[in-house]
C-alpha positions in Angstrom: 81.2 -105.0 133.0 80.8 -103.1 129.6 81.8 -104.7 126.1 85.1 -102.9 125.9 86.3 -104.0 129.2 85.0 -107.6 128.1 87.5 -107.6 125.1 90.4 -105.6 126.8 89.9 -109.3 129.9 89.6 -111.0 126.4 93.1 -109.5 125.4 95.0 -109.9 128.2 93.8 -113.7 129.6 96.6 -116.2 129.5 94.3 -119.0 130.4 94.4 -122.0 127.8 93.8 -121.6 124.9 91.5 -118.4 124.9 94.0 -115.9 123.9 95.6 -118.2 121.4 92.4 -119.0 119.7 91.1 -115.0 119.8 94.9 -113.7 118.6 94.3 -116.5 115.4 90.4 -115.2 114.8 91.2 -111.7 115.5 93.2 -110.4 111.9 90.2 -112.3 110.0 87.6 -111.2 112.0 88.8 -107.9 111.6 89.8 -107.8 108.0 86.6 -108.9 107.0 84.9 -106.1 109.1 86.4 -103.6 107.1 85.9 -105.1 103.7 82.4 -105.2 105.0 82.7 -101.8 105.9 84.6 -100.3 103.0 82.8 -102.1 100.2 79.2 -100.5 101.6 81.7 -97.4 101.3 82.7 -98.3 97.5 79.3 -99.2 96.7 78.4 -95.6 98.2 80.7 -93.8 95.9 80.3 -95.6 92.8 76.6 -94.4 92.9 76.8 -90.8 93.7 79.8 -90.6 90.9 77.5 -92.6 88.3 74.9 -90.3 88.7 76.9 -87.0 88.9 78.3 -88.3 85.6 74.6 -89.0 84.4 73.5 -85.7 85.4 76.4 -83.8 83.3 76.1 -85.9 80.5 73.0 -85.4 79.9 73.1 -81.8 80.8 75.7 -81.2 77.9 73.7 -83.3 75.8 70.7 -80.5 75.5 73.4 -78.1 74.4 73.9 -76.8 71.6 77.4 -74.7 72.5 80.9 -75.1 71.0 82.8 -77.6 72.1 85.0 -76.0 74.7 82.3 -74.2 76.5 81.0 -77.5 76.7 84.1 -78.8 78.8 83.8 -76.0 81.0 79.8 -76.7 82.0 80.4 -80.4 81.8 82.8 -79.7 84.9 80.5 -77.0 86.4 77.6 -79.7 86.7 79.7 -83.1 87.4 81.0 -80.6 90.7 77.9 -79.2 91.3 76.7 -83.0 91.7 79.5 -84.2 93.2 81.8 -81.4 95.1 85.1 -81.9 95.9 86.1 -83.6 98.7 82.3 -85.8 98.6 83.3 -89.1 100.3 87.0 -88.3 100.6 87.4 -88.9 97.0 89.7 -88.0 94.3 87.6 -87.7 91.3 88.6 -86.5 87.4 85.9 -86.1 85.0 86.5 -86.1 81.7 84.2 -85.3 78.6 85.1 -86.6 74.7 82.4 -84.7 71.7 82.6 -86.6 68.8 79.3 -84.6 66.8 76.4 -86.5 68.2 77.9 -88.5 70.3 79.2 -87.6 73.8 81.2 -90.1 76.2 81.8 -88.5 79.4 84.4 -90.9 82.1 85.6 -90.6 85.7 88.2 -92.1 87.4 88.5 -91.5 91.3 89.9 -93.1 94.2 88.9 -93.0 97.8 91.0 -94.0 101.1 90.0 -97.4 103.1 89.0 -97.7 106.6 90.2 -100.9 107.5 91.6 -102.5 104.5 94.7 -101.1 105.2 95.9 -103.5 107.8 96.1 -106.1 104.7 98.0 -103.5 102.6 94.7 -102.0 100.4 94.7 -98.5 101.3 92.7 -97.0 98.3 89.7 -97.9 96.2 89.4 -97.2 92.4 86.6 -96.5 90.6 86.2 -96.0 86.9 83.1 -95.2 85.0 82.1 -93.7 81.7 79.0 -93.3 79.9 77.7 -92.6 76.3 75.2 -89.9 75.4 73.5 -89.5 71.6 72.2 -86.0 71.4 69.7 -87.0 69.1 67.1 -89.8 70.5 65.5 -90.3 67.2 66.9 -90.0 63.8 66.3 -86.1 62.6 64.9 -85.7 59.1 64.7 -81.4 59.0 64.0 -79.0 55.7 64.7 -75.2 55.9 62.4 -73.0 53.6 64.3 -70.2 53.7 63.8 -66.8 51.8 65.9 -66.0 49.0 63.9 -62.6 48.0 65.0 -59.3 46.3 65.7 -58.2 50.0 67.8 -60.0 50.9 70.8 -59.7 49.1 74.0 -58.0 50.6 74.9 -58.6 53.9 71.2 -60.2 55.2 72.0 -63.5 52.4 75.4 -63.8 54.2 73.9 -63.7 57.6 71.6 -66.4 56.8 74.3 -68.8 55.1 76.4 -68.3 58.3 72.8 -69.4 60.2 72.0 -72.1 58.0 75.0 -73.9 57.9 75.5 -73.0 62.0 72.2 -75.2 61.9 73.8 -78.5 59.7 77.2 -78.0 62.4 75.2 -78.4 65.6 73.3 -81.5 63.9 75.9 -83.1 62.2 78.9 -81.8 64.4 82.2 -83.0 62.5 81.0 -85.6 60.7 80.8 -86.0 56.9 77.9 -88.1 57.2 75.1 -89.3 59.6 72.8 -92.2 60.1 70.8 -89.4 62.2 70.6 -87.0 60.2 68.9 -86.0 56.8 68.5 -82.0 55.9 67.2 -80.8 52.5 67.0 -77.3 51.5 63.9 -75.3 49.2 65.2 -71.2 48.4 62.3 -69.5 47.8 61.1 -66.2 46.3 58.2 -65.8 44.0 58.7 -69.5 42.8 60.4 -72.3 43.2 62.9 -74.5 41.9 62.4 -78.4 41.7 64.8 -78.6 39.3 65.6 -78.9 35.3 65.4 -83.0 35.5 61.7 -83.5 37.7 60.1 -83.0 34.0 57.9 -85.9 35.1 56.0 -83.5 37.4 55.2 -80.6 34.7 53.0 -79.8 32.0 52.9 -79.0 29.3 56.7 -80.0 28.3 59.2 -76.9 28.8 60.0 -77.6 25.0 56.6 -75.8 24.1 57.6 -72.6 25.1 60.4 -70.5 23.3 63.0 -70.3 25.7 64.9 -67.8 22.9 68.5 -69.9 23.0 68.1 -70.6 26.2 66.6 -73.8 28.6 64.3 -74.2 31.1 65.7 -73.4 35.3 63.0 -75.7 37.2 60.6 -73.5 38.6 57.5 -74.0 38.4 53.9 -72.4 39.0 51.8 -73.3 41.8 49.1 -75.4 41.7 45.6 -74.0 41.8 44.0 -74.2 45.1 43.6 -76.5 47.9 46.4 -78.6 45.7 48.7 -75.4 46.6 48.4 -76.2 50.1 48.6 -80.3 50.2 51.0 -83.1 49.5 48.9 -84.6 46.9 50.4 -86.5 43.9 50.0 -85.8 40.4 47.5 -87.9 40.1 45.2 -86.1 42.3 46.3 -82.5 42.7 47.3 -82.1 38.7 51.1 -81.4 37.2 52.8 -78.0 37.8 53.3 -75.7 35.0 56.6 -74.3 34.0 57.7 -70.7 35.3 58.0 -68.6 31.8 58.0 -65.2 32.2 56.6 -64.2 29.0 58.2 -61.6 26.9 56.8 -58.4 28.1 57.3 -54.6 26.6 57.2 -53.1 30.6 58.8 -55.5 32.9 60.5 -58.5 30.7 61.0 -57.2 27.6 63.4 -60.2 25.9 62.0 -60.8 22.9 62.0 -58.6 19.4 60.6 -59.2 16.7 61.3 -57.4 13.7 59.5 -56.9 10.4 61.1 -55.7 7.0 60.3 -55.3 3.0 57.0 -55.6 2.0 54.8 -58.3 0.4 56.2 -61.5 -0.7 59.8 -59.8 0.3 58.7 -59.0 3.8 60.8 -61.3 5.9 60.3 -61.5 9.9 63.1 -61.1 12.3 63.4 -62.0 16.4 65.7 -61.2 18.5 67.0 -62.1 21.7 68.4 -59.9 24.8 68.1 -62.2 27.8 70.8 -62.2 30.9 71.0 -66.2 31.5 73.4 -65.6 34.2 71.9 -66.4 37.5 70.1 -65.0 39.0 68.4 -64.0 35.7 67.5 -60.5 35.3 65.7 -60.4 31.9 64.6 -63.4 30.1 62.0 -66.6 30.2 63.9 -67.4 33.9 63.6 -64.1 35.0 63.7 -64.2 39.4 64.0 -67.9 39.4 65.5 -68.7 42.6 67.7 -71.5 43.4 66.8 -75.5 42.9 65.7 -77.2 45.9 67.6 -80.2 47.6 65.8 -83.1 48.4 67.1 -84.2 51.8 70.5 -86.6 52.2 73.1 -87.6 54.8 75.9 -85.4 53.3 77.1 -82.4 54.8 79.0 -81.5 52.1 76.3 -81.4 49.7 73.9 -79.4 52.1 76.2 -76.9 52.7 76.8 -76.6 49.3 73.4 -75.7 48.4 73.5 -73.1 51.0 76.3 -71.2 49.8 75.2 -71.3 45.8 71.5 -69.4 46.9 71.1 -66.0 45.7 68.3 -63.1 46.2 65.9 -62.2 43.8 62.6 -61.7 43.2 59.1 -61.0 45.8 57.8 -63.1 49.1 55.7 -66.1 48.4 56.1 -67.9 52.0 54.0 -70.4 51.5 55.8 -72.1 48.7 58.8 -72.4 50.6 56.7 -74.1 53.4 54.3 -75.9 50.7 57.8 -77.5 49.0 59.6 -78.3 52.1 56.6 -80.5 53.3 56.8 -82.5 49.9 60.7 -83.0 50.6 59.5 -84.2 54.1 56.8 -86.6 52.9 57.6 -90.1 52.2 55.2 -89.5 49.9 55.9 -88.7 45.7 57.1 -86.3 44.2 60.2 -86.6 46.3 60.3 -90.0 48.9 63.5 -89.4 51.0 61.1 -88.9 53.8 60.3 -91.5 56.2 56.7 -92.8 57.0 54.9 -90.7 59.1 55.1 -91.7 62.8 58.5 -93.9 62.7 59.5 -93.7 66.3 63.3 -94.0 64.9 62.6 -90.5 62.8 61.4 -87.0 64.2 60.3 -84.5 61.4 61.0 -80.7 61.3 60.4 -78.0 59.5 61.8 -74.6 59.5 60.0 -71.3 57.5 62.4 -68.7 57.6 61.7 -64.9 55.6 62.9 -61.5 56.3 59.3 -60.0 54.7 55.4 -60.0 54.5 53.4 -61.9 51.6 53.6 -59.7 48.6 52.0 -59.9 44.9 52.0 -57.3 42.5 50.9 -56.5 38.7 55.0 -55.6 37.9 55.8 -59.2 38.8 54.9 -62.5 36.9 55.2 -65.0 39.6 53.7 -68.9 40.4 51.0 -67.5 40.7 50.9 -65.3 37.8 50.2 -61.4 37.5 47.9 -59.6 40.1 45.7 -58.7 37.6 44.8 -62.3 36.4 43.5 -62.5 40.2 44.6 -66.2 40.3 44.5 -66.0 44.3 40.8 -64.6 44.0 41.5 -60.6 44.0 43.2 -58.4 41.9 44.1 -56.3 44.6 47.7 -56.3 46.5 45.9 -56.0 50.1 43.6 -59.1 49.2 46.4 -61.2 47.5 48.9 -60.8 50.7 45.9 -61.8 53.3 45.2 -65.0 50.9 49.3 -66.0 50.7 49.3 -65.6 54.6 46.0 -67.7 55.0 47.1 -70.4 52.7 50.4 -70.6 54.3 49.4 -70.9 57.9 46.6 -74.1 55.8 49.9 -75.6 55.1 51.6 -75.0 58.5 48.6 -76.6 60.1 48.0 -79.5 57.8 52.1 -80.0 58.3 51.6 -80.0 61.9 48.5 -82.3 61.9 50.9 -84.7 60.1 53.6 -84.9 63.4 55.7 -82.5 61.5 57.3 -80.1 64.0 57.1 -76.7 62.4 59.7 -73.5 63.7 59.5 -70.5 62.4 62.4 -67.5 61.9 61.1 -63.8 60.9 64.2 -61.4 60.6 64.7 -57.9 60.6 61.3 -57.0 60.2 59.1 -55.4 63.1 56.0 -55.9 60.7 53.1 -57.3 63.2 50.7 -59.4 61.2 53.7 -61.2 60.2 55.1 -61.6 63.4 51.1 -63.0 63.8 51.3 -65.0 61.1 54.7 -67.1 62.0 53.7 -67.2 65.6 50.6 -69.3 64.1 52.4 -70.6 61.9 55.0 -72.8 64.2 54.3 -75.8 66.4 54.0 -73.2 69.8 55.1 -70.4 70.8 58.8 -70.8 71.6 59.6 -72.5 68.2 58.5 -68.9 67.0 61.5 -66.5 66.6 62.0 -63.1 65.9 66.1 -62.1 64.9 67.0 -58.9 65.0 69.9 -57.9 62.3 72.8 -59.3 63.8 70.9 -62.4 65.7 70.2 -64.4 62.9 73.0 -66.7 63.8 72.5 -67.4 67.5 68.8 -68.2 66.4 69.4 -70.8 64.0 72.0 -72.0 67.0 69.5 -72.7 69.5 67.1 -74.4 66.9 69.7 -76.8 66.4 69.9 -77.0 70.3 66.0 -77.5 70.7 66.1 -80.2 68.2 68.7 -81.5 70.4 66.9 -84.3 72.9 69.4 -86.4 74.8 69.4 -89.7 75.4 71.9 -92.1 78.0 73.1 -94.7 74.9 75.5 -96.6 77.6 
């Protein structure tokens, strides 16, 4: 005799008190079979939703798209993880971006075997979890090239990058905890600004600024200070930028002679543009003053959209300047100590040219023909800026700074060479044509981007 026929006898006895005894035991016996059976089922569905909405979280969290092309993949992967129709469920994902942070929920419901015969005919589950798109705190500095070429339309393009760059970090928030960005326009020189007159020497007020005062920028330092966060103390003061009255490529200053002997008198004169940027005068090409790097957006986008174009290609001040904003150490401390676990460091060298020094352009470090970098030849000073810049690249890098570099519009190949080098590996090298400028800086801010499950 098999079970079932056992349990059908069972049923239909009417001797003593069997069937009363199995009619009383049955409903329990029953009821707690299926809660047996449908909680294993709940437990089931609870895990395979949890990690669909895991796996799409954190999916959306290594992206660096707009908002509602984030809705759409955030449904394409919670499906892909957990199709329709998986268990019988009803499931509704839903995703919340609030800059860094992403919270991604799902409520669903699935049918009940047995619970039904006590009135319990569905299941609800609700879960939600919390992604941070940054893991660490960022601290980043963009070097980015504010040279004769590129005014016009390329200076737009690279504010509309730049600040592309602060939005995917600090998404719509005024301020971050996460987040610190400085900026360092460069040209020929650079900017530390008017106030940092503890860092140079002599004193501005030596110099005859003819009326006017002294920008900020300053010379370089002579070599291997050029090329290392040292302090004052050990690498020496920077010297003011003055571009010296001069008769063929400056010429501000006149002086004036008139009568003769005792009578002569002595006159000067002053024609200098000290409208930025400065065309003629003691400032002449001095590009815009750094930012040291802060939690505002505001502010950093500010100092984006004030930078103008002027002057030739020294790359690696822009690099040299944006590792002293990313030091902890002086001249400029915002930085955090070097291997916080709570703070990643990162650098980005961005220029539209190659290395360039010539005898028509004073610059930090000086004329050509004083042969400063150790030639007075054009071909020898552009191989010494590129081998000094990839010194401070790799010294950056040898400090757990992670170093990206951007070269746009320019199909030149030593410089492609030299930015390859240059940056931390190979795919945090970029080349943007004229009209992918934008899109680079995008997935920068993406890569930078390293997801973590906060919840």
């Amino acid at each position: 005799m098999n079970a079932l026929q056992c349990l059908r006898n069972l049923i239909s006895s009417r001797r003593g008190n069997v069937a009363v005894m199995f009619a009383a035991t049955l409903f329990p016996i029953l009821t707690l079979s299926g809660f047996a059976i449908d909680l294993a089922n709940y437990i089931a569905l609870r895990s395979r939703l949890s990690g669909a909405l895991d796996a799409a979280a954190l999916a959306i969290g290594s992206s660096s798209a707009p908002d509602e092309e984030l809705q759409a993949r955030f449904q394409e992967f919670f499906k892909a993880n957990f199709p329709t129709g998986t268990m019988g469920a009803t499931a509704t994902a839903t995703l919340n971006v609030d800059g860094n942070a992403i919270t991604a929920s799902v409520n669903a419901s699935m049918p009940t075997l047995l619970l039904g015969l006590i009135g319990i005919n569905e299941l609800d589950v609700a879960l939600s979890n919390e992604v941070s798109r940054l893991s660490s705190g960022m601290e980043l500095v963009m070097a980015l090239d504010n040279t004769g070429s590129m005014s016009g339309t390329k200076l737009v393009q690279l504010k509309e990058a730049a600040t592309e760059l602060v939005d995917v970090l600090f998404g719509d928030a005024a301020t971050s905890d996460a987040v610190k960005i400085g900026i360092v326009p460069f040209a020929q020189a650079v900017n530390i600004g008017p106030s940092r007159l503890d860092l140079v020497a002599p004193a501005p007020s030596t110099f005859d600024w003819g009326g006017t005062s002294w920008w900020g920028c300053v010379e370089a330092r002579a070599y291997p200070n050029d090329v290392r966060d040292t302090s004052t103390a050990v690498g020496g003061f920077w010297k003011p930028f003055y571009w010296a009255d001069n008769s063929n490529y400056n010429d501000w200053k006149q002086t004036t002679t008139s009568g003769y002997g005792r009578r002569q008198t002595t006159t000067t004169t002053y024609d200098i543009d000290n409208s930025p940027p400065s065309s003629r005068g003691p400032n002449k090409s001095c590009s815009r003053e750094l930012l040291p790097m802060t939690n505002v957006k505001a502010t950093i986008l500010s100092k984006i959209n004030e930078m103008w174009a002027v002057g030739n290609t020294h790359i690696v001040l822009g690099a040299d300047w944006a590792w002293k904003l990313i030091s902890p150490e002086e001249p400029f401390t915002e930085g955090s100590a070097y291997g916080t676990p709570e703070w990643q460091k990162a650098v980005v060298i961005m220029s539209d040219g190659e290395n360039t020094h010539s005898n028509s352009a004073y610059s930090a470090y000086g004329y050509l023909s004083e042969g400063r970098l150790g030639t007075t030849r054009s071909s020898g000073a552009r191989q010494e800026l590129d081998d000094r810049l990839v010194e401070v690249c790799v010294n950056m890098k040898n400090a757990g700074i992670t170093v990206y570099t951007v070269l746009f519009d320019l199909e030149d190949e030593l410089t492609k060479e030299l930015m390859r080098t240059c940056a931390s590996s190979l795919d945090k090298a970029f080349v943007a044509g004229q009209t992918e400028l934008k899109a680079v800086f995008h997935t920068i801010g993406g890569k930078m981007m390293k997801p973590r499950l906060a919840k």
